[in-house]
C-alpha positions, 0 to 999 in steps of 0.5 A: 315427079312432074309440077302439077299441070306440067306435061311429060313432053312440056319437061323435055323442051323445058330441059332442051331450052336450059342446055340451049340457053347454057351454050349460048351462054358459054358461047358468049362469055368465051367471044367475050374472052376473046375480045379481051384477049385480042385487046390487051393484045393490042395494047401490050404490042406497043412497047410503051406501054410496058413496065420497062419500055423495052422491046422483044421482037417489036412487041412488048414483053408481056404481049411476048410471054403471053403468046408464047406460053399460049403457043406452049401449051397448045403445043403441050396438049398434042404431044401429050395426046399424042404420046399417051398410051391410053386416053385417060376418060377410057381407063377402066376403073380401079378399085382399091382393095377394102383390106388397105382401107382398114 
């Protein structure tokens, strides 16, 4: 169902500048992330600026166990795509029997 006046073609450069306007818009917030994550970085590298003011490896703590579970998970997220039998968004689908509903 079109808006009165609206062309067929009008409802699809409509739709093609809403998923444009939605990935620029992912695209920002996530340089946005970025410059905070590069930031707090930054600031958590001075050991000072720790709760304890102690120091692993020249670095504060937290800026430590923030870059370490960072470089977990990456890690996590190719040895699962590596060792899983099947991808998950391949699987058929699995339909339960209607007698175990009832």
């Amino acid at each position: 169902m079109r808006a009165p006046g609206v062309e067929a073609g009008s409802q699809a450069h409509l739709k093609k500048d809403a998923i444009t306007f939605t990935d620029g818009l992912v695209i920002a917030l996530a340089l946005i992330l970025i410059y905070l994550f590069v930031k707090s970085l930054i600031d958590w590298s001075d050991p000072a600026n720790s709760y304890t003011g102690q120091s692993w490896l020249g670095w504060a703590p937290p800026a430590i166990i923030g870059v370490g579970f960072l470089v977990l998970g990456v890690v996590l997220l190719f040895a699962w795509r590596t060792h899983q039998r099947e991808p998950f968004f391949k699987r058929r689908r699995e339909v339960a029997d209607p007698t175990i509903l009832e």
